[in-house]
C-alpha positions in Angstrom: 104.2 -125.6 155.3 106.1 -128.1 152.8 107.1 -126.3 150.0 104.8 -129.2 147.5 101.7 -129.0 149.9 100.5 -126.2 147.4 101.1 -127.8 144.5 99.2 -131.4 146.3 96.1 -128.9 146.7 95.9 -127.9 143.0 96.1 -131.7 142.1 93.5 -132.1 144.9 91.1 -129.3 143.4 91.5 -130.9 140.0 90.5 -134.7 140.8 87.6 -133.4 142.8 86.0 -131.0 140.2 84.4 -134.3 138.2 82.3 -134.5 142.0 81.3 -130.8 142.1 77.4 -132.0 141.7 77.6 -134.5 144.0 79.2 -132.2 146.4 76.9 -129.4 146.0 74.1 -132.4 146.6 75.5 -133.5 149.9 75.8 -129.3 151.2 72.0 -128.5 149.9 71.3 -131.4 151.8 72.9 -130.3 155.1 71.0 -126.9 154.5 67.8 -127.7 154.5 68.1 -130.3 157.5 69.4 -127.2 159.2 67.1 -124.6 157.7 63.7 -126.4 157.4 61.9 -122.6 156.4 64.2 -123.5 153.0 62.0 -126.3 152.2 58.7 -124.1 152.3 60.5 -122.5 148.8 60.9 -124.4 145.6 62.5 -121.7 143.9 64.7 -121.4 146.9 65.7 -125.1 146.8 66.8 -124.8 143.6 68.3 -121.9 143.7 70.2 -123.0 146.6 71.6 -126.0 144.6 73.3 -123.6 141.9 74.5 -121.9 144.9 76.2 -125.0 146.5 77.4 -125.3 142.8 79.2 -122.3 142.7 80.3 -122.1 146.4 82.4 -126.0 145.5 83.4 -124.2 142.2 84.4 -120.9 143.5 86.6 -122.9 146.1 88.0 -125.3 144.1 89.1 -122.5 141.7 91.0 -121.0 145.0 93.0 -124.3 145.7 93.8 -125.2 141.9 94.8 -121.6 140.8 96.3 -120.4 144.4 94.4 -117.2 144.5 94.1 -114.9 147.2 90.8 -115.2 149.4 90.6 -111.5 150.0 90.2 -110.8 146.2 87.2 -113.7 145.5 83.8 -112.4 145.6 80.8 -114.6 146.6 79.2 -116.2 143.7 76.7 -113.3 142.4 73.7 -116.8 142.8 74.9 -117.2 146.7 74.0 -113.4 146.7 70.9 -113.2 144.8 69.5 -116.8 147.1 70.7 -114.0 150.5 68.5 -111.4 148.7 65.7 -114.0 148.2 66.1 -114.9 151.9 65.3 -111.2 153.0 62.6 -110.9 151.1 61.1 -114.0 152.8 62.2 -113.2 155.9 64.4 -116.3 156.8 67.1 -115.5 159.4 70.1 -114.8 158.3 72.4 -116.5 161.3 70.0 -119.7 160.7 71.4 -119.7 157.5 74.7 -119.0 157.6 74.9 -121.6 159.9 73.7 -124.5 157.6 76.3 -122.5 155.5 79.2 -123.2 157.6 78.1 -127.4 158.6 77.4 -127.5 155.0 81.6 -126.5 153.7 82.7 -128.7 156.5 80.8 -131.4 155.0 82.8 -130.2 151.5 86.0 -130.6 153.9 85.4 -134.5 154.8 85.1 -135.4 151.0 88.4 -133.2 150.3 90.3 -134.6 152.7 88.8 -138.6 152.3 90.1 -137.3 148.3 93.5 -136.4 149.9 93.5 -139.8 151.6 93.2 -141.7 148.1 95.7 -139.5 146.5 98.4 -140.0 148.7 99.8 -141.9 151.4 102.5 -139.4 152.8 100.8 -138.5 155.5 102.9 -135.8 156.5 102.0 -134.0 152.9 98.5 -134.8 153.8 98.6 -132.7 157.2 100.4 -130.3 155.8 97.8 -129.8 152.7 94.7 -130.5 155.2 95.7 -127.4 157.5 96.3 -125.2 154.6 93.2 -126.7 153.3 91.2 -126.0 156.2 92.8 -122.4 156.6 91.6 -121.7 153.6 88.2 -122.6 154.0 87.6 -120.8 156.7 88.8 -117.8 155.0 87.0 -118.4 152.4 83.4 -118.6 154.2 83.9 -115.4 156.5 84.7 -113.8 153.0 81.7 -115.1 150.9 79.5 -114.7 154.4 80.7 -111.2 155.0 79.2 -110.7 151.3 76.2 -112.6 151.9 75.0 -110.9 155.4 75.7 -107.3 153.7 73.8 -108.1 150.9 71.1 -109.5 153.1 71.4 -106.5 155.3 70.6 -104.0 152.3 68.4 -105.9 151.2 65.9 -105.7 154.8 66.7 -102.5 154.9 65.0 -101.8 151.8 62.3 -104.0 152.2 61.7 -101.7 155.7 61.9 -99.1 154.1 59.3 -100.0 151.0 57.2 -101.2 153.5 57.5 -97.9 155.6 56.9 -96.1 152.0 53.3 -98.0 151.5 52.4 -97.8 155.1 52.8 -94.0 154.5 50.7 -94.1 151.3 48.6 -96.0 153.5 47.9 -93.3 155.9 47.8 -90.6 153.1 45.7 -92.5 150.5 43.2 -94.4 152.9 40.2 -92.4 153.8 40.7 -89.1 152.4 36.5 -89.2 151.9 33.8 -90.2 154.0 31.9 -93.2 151.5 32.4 -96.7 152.2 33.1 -97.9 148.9 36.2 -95.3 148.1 37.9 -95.8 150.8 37.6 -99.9 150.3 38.8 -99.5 146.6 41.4 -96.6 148.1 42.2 -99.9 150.4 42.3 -102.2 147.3 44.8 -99.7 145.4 47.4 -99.2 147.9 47.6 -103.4 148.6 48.3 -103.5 144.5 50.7 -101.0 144.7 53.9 -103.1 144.9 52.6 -105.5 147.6 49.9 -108.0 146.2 48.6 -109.4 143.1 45.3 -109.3 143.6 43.0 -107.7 146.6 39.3 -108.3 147.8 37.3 -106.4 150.1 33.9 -107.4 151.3 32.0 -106.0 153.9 29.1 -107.4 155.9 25.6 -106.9 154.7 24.3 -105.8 158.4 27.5 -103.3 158.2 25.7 -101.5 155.3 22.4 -101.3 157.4 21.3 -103.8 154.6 17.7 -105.4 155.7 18.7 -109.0 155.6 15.4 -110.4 155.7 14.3 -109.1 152.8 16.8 -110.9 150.8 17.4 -113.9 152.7 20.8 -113.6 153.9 22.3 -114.9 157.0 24.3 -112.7 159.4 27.7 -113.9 158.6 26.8 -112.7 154.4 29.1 -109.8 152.6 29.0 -108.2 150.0 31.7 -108.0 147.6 32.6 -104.0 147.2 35.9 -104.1 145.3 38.2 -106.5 143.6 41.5 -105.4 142.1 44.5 -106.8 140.6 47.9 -105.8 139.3 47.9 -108.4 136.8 46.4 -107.1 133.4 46.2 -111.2 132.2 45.3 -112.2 136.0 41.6 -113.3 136.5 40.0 -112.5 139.3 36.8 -114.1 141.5 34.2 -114.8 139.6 31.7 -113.2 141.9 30.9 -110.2 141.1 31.5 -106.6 142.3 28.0 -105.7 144.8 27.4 -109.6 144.6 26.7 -111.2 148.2 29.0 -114.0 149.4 29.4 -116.3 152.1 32.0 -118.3 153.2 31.8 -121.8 154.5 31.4 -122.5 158.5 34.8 -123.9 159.1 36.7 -122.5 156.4 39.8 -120.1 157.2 37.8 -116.8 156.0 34.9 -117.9 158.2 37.4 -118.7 161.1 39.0 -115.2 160.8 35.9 -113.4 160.5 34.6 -115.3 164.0 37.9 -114.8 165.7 38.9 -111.5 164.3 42.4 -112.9 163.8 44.4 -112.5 160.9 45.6 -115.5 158.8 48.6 -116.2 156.5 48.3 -119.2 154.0 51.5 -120.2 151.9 50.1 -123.6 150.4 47.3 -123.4 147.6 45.0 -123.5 147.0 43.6 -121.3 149.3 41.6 -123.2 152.1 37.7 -121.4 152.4 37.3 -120.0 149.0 34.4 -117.4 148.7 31.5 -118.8 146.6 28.2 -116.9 145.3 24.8 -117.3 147.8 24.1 -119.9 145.8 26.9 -121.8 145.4 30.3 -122.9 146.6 33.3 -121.7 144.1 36.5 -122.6 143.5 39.6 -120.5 144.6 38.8 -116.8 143.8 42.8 -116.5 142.5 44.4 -118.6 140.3 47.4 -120.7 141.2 47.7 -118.7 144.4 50.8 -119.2 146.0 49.9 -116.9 149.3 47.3 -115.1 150.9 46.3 -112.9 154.0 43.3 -113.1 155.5 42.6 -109.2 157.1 39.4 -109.2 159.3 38.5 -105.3 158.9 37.7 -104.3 162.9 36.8 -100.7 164.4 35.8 -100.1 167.7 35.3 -103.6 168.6 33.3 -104.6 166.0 34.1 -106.6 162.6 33.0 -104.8 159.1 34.2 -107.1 157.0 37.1 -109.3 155.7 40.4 -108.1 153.0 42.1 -110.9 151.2 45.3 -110.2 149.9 46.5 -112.5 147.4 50.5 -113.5 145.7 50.5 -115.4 142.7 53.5 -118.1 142.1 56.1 -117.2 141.4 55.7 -114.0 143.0 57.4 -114.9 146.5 55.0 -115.6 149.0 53.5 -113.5 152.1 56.0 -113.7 155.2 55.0 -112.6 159.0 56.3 -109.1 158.7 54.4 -108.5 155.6 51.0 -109.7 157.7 52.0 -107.4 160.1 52.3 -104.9 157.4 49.0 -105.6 156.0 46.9 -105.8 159.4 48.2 -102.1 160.3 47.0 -101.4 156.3 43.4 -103.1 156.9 43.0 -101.6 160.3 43.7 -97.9 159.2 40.9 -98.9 156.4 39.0 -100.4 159.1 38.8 -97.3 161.0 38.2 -94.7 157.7 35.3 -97.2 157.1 33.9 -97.2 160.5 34.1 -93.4 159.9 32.1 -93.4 156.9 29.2 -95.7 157.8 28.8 -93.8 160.9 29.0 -90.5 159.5 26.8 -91.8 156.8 24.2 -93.1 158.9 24.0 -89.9 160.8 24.3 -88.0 157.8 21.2 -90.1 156.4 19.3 -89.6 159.8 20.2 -85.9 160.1 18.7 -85.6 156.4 15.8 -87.8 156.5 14.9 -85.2 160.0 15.7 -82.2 158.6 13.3 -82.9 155.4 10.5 -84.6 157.4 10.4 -81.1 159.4 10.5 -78.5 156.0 7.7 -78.3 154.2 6.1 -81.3 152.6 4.3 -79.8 149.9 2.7 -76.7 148.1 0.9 -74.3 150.7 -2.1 -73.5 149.2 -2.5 -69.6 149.0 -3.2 -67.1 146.9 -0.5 -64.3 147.2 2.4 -65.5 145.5 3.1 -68.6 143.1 6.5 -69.9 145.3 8.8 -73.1 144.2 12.0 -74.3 146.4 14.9 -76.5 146.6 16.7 -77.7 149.4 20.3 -79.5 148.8 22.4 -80.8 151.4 26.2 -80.1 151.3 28.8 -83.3 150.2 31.4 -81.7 153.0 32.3 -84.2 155.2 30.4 -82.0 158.2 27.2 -83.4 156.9 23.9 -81.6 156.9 23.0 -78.5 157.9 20.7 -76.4 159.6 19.0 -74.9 156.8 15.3 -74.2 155.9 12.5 -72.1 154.1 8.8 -72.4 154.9 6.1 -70.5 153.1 3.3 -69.5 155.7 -0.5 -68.5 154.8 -1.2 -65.4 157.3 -4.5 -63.5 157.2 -6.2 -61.2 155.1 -4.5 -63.1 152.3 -1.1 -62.5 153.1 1.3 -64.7 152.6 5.1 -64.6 155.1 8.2 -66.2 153.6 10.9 -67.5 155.3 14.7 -68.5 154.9 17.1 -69.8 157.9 20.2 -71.0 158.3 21.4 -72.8 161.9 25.0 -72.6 162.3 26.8 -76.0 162.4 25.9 -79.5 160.5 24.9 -82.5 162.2 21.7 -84.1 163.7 21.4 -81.2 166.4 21.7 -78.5 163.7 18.6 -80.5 161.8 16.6 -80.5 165.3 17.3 -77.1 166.1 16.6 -75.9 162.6 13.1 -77.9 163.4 12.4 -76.2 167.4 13.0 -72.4 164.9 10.6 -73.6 162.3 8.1 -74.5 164.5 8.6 -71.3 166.5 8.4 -68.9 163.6 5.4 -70.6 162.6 3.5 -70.4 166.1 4.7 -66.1 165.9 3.6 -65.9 162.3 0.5 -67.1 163.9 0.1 -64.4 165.8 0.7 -61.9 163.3 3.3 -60.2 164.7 5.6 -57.6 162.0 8.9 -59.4 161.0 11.0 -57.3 163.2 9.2 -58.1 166.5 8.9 -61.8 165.1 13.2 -61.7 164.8 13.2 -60.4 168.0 11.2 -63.2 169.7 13.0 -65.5 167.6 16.1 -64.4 168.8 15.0 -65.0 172.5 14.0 -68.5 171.8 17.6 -68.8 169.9 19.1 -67.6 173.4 16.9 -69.9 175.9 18.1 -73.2 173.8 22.0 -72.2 173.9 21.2 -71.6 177.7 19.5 -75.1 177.8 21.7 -77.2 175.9 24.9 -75.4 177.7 26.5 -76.7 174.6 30.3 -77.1 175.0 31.1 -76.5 171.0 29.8 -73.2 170.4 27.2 -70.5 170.6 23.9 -71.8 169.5 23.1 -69.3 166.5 21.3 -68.8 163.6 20.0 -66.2 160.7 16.7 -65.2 159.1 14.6 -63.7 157.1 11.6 -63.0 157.3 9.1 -61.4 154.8 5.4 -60.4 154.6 3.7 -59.8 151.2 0.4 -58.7 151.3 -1.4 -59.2 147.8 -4.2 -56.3 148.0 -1.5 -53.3 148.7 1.3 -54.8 147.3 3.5 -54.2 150.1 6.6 -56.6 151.0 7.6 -56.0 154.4 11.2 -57.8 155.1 13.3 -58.3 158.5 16.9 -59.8 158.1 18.8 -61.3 161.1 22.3 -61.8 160.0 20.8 -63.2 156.8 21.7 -62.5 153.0 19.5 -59.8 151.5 16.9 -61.0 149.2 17.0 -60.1 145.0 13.7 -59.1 143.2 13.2 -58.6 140.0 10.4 -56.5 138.6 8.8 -57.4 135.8 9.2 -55.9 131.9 6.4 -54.1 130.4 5.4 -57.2 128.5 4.5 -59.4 131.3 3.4 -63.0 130.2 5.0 -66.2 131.2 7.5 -66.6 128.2 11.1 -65.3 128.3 11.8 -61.5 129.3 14.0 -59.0 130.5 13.3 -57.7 134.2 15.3 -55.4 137.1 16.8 -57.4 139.3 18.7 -56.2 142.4 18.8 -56.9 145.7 16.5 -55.4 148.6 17.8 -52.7 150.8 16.9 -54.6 153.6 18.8 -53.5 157.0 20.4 -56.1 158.2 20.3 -57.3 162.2 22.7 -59.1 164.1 22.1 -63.3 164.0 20.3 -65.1 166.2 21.3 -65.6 169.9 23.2 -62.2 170.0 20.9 -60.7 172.2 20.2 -56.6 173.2 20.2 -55.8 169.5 17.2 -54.2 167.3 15.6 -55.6 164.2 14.3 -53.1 161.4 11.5 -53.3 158.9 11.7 -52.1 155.7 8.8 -52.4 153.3 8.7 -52.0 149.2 5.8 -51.8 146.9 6.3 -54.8 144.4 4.8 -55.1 141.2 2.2 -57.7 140.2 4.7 -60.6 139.1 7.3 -59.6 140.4 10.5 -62.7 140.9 11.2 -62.9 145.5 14.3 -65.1 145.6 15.4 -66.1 149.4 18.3 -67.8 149.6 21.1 -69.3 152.3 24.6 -68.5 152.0 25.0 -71.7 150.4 24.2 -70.8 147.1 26.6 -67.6 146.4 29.4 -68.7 149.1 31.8 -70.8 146.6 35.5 -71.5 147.0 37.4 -69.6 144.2 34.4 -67.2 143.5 33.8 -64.4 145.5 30.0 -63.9 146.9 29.6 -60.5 144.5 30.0 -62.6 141.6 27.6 -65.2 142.3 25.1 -62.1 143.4 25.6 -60.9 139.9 25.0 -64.3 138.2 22.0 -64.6 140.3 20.8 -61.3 139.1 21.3 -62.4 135.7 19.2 -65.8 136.3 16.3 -63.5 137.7 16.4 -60.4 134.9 16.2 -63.0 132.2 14.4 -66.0 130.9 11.4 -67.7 131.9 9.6 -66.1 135.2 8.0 -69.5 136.5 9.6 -69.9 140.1 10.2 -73.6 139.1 12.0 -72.9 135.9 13.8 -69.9 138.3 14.6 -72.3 140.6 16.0 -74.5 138.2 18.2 -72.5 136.5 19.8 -70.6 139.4 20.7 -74.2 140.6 22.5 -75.1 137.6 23.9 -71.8 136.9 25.3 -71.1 140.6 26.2 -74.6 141.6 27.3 -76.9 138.9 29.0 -79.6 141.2 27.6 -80.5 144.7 27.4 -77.8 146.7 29.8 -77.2 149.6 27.4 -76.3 152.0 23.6 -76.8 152.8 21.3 -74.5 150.1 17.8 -73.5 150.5 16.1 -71.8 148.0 13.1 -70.0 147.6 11.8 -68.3 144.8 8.2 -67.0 145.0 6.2 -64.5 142.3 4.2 -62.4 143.4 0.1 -61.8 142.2 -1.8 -58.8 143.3 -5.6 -59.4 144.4 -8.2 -57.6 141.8 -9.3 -54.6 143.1 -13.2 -56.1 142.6 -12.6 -58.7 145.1 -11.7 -56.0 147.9 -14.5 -53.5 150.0 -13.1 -51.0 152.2 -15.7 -49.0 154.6 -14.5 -46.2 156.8 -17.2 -46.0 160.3 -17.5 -43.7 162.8 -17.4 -44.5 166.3 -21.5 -44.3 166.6 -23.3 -47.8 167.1 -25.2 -46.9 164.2 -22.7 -47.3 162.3 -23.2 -51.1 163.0 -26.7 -51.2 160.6 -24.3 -49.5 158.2 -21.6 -52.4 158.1 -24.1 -54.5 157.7 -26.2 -53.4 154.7 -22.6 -52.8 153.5 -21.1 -56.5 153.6 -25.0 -57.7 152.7 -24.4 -56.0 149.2 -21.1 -57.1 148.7 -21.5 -60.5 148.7 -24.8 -60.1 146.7 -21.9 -58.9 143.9 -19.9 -61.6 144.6 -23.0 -64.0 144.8 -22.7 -65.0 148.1 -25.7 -64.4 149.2 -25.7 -67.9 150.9 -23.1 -66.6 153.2 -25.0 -63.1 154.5 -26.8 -64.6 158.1 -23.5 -65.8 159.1 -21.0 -62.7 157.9 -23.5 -60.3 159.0 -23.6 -61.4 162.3 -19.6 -61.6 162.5 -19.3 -58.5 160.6 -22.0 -57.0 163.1 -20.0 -58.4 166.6 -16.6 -57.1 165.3 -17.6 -54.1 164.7 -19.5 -53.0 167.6 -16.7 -54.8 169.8 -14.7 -52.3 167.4 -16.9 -48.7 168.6 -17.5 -50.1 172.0 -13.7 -51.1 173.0 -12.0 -49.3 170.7 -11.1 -46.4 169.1 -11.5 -44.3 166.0 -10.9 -44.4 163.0 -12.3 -47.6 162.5 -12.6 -49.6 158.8 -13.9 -52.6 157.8 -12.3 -54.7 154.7 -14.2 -57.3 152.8 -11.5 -59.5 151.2 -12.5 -62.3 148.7 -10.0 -64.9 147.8 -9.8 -68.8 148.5 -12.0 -67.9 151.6 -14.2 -65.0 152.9 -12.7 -62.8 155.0 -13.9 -60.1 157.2 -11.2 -57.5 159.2 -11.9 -54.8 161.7 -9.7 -52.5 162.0 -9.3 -49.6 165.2 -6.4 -47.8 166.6 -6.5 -49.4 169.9 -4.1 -52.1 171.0 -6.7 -53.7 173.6 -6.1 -57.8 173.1 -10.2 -59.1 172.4 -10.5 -62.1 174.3 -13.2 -64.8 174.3 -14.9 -65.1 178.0 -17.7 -67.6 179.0 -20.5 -65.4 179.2 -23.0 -66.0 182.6 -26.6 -66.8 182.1 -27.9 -63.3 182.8 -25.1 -61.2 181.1 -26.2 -58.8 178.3 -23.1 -59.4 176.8 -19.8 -61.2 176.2 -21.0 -63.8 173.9 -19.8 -62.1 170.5 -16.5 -63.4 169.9 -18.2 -67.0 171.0 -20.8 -66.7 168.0 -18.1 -65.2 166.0 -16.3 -68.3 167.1 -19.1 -70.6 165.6 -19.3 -68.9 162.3 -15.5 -68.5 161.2 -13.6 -71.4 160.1 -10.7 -69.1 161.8 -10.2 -65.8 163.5 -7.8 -63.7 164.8 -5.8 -60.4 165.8 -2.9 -58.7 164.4 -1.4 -55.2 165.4 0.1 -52.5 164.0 2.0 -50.2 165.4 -1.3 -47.3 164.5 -3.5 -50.4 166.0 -4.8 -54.0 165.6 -6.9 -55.9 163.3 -9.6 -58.6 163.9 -10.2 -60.3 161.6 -12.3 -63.6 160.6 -12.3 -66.2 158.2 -15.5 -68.6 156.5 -15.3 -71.2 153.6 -16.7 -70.5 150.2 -20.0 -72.8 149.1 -19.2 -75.2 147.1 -19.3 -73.8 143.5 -18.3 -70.4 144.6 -15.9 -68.9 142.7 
């Protein structure tokens, strides 16, 4: 090269810096005929002009001051426009290609410059290939600059974007409601990703009756809005406010096609407007939004907006891709919870239509109860109590618990309830009753051939009889029961009483099969406190079961002894939060039956004993003044007992018990079952249970191990005490 071809470029660099604008004009030019996505940015545009700026500059300074290309870094605005083009997702060999046509643009006007300068043409080609040597050496430096700092710069936007969609999995749908996880949905798109998000969901997704308030099929409600912004305003529709979209409008058009939608241009096309109205755009000077149609299973629950505020740089296609694997996660988690809620609601709503409805009226005990369901995520359980009105004034109590949660833990608590009812019925003792049960536990597991376990169960069952005080108790699997006995003092007003539980003997579960049930019976004071309980109320995470037994204790040997109150406060006490599993609780007191409202008569086995009984019960109830009711008792008091000497055996009793009702028992040693038969027309006999039958409101047997009793029941007259 000529020796003063150098020193012709430093003259050349200095007569063209007066046109750097101009120059920097014509390259922004080229670029965005060759990289139309530029255009879609007006920060970019500008931007790229101080680039083109600094790129003329930056060269210009290479020519005048003969510096070495290897030691010239890109201008730091050419790198912070390649940053900018990451983040918006513009391709980085697109533009360095505009790049490239744009310097050779830059290399006409130099060497038209060189032209005016000069007329040695052999200078001039000398200067033009050093010129254009340089150049190029110049842009594979400045784009070897550019494309790392583009590459670091995707990288890290991958790996943000891998960061949220991890908080995405870990954040999203840790419970089972609806509304957290859509405002868990709303806090991880604010997190670093968009200015503002909206979730609604359909009405008909929340099992919302839309008749009732008018709304058409295609109406949400709004369940969350959030935004980063602490000055940024968001929709002015409400949170739980209903909203439609119009037909036609993008929202509407996602929500029909189930696509998702990205809008750079404000505002945003289908704005979201009250029921009654049409509103403006929900997000101030929105520069982008994503439009997420939330789908599970095939179905659409409801619509996300994500929104960017200018300047904030807009939404690209990888962050909607980003955001639709976001909203579908959420999508799912909210399928989830609706459906777990709706079975949770229709498990509940079963398992409460089949425990009791109301107070049993009886006489033996003063009972209260609570049933809770769990806030676990396996939803309700199998538990139940039931307080059952048995004969001769007795009184059974009962406590269960199914194992597993769900709708067919509800109906199987429901096929027990109903069966422990049709045995209490029958009057059988609470061990044999466990031991049918448990057959009837076996036969459904057999029947359902259920794939996810045993069918199982535990109970207990107790029998409180208010004229001898006796509580007889059977446990299958099933916590023991606490009593307290009263203080000295009695009364209703705070005391201290013995609590402790039952030595009860405690069976295997339900559905075990081949193993016995025991028994056991206590004499209980008049007032005594009967709690029955599942595991539900003493079973806590970080307390151990003897603790809660001894704050239950406490609950029972103090305060107030009204089952209600008791109730109350063992609630409180033992489960301050929502309970992690299902809790029944039943708390009954007991009452004794005066000793004036009960005749005992011990007969021989002679038939003339009969005439005895009679004159007997006709006295009684001429104490009681119930001498309205002596035709009709007589004559079942007269049937039972000759049915008694003539079919049974001795000793035989006969108990007068007066209470809500009139109740007559026989009682023999024999275990033969009376039956009623339909007598023919010349039979001497075989009509007595018939006309016992007519007289009795209800009647019935019950054995014993030592015998059976019959035993019959009539209503009081009016007025009677």
């Amino acid at each position: 090269m000529r020796p003063d071809a150098e020193e012709f470029l430093c003259r050349l660099a200095r007569e063209f810096r007066p046109r750097v604008q101009q120059a920097a004009d014509g390259l922004l030019q080229v670029v965005l005929r060759e990289l139309p996505a530029l255009s879609e940015h007006d920060d970019l545009v500008a931007r790229a002009l101080e680039e083109g700026v600094a790129h003329v500059s930056t060269f210009l300074d290479v020519l005048e001051r003969r510096l070495d290309v290897a030691d010239v870094k890109a201008p730091e605005v050419a790198l912070e426009v390649g940053r900018q083009l990451a983040r918006r997702g513009v391709s980085v060999s697109d533009s360095l290609r505009a790049y490239r046509l744009g310097h050779l643009l830059l290399m006409q006007q130099l060497q038209e410059e060189a032209a005016r300068l000069s007329s040695d043409w052999e200078l001039i080609n000398a200067a033009t290939t050093k010129l254009v040597s340089t150049a190029f050496e110049y842009v594979d430096r400045a784009s070897e600059h550019i494309v790392a700092v583009y590459q670091r710069e995707r990288d890290l936007l991958l790996q943000r974007r891998l960061i949220l969609a991890n908080e995405a999995s870990k954040r999203i749908g840790t419970t089972l409601d609806t509304v957290r996880t859509a405002e868990e949905l709303a806090e991880v798109g604010t997190d670093g990703f968009a200015d503002v998000v909206i979730v609604d969901l359909l009405c008909s997704v929340l099992h919302e009756e839309q008749s009732r308030s008018g709304h058409d099929a295609q109406a949400l409600r709004r369940i969350v809005e959030r935004s980063a912004l602490d000055d940024l305003p968001v929709s002015a529709v409400g949170t739980d406010e209903v909203v439609t979209y119009p037909t036609g409008s993008e929202p509407a058009r996602a929500l029909a096609t189930g696509q998702a939608l990205l809008h750079r241009l404000p505002p945003v096309p289908g704005a979201p407007a009250r029921q009654e109205s049409r509103g403006p755009t929900p997000v101030p000077d929105a520069g982008s939004v994503l439009l997420l149609p939330l789908r599970a299973r095939g179905t659409t629950l409801g619509l996300t907006q994500f929104f960017r505020r200018r300047p904030t740089p807009p939404f690209e296609e990888d962050d909607l891709l980003l955001a639709q694997e976001i909203a579908d996660r959420a999508a799912v988690s909210i399928d989830n919870a609706r459906r777990y809620a709706h079975e949770r609601d229709t498990a509940l709503t079963l398992q409460r239509s089949l425990l009791p409805q109301g107070t049993v009226k009886q006489s033996a005990v003063e009972a209260a109860s609570r049933y809770l369901p769990s806030g676990m995520r396996e939803g309700v359980g199998g538990d139940w109590y039931d307080v059952i009105p048995l004969s001769g004034a007795r009184v059974a109590l009962v406590v269960g618990d199914v194992v597993g949660h769900g709708i067919h833990a509800a109906a199987t608590m429901g096929r027990l309830r109903t069966a422990v009812r049709a045995f209490a019925d029958i009057d059988l003792m609470p061990d044999e009753l466990l031991t049918h049960l448990d057959d009837v536990v076996i036969r459904l597991g057999r029947e359902e051939e259920r794939r996810d376990g045993e069918t199982g169960a535990t109970c207990l069952y107790a029998v409180y009889d208010p004229v001898s005080r006796l509580c007889s108790v059977a446990s299958a699997g099933h916590p023991l029961p606490v009593v307290a006995q009263p203080s000295p003092t009695g009364g209703d007003g705070p005391a201290s009483r013995s609590a402790d539980l039952l030595d009860v003997p405690v069976g295997p579960p339900l559905g075990l099969g081949g193993f016995p049930f025991e028994t056991a019976q206590f004499e209980l004071a008049e007032g005594s406190l009967l709690a029955l309980y599942t595991d539900g109320l003493v079973a806590h995470s970080g307390r151990d079961v003897d603790s809660s037994l001894t704050m239950l204790r406490d609950v029972l040997g103090h305060g107030s002894g009204l089952p209600e109150e008791v109730c109350d406060r063992l609630l409180a006490t033992l489960l301050p939060t929502r309970p992690a599993d299902d809790v029944a609780l039943l708390v009954a007191r007991t009452r004794a039956l005066d000793h004036d409202h009960v005749a005992v008569l011990d007969l021989p086995a002679d038939p003339a004993a009969v005439s005895r009984a009679r004159r007997f019960t006709s006295g009684k109830l001429a104490d009681w003044g119930l001498e309205e009711l002596s035709f009709p008792t007589e004559l079942v008091v007269s049937e039972l007992v000759t049915n008694a000497i003539r079919y049974g055996k001795s000793p035989i009793q006969l108990r007068l018990i007066l209470q809500d009702t009139l109740t007559c028992e026989v009682w023999d040693a024999s275990i033969t079952a009376p039956h009623m038969r339909r007598a023919r027309t010349f039979d001497e006999g075989g009509r007595g249970l018939l006309l016992v039958a007519q007289f009795a409101g209800r009647w019935g047997a019950r054995y014993h191990r030592e015998g059976k009793v019959i035993w019959a029941e009539q209503t009081l007259p009016s007025g009677a005490r």
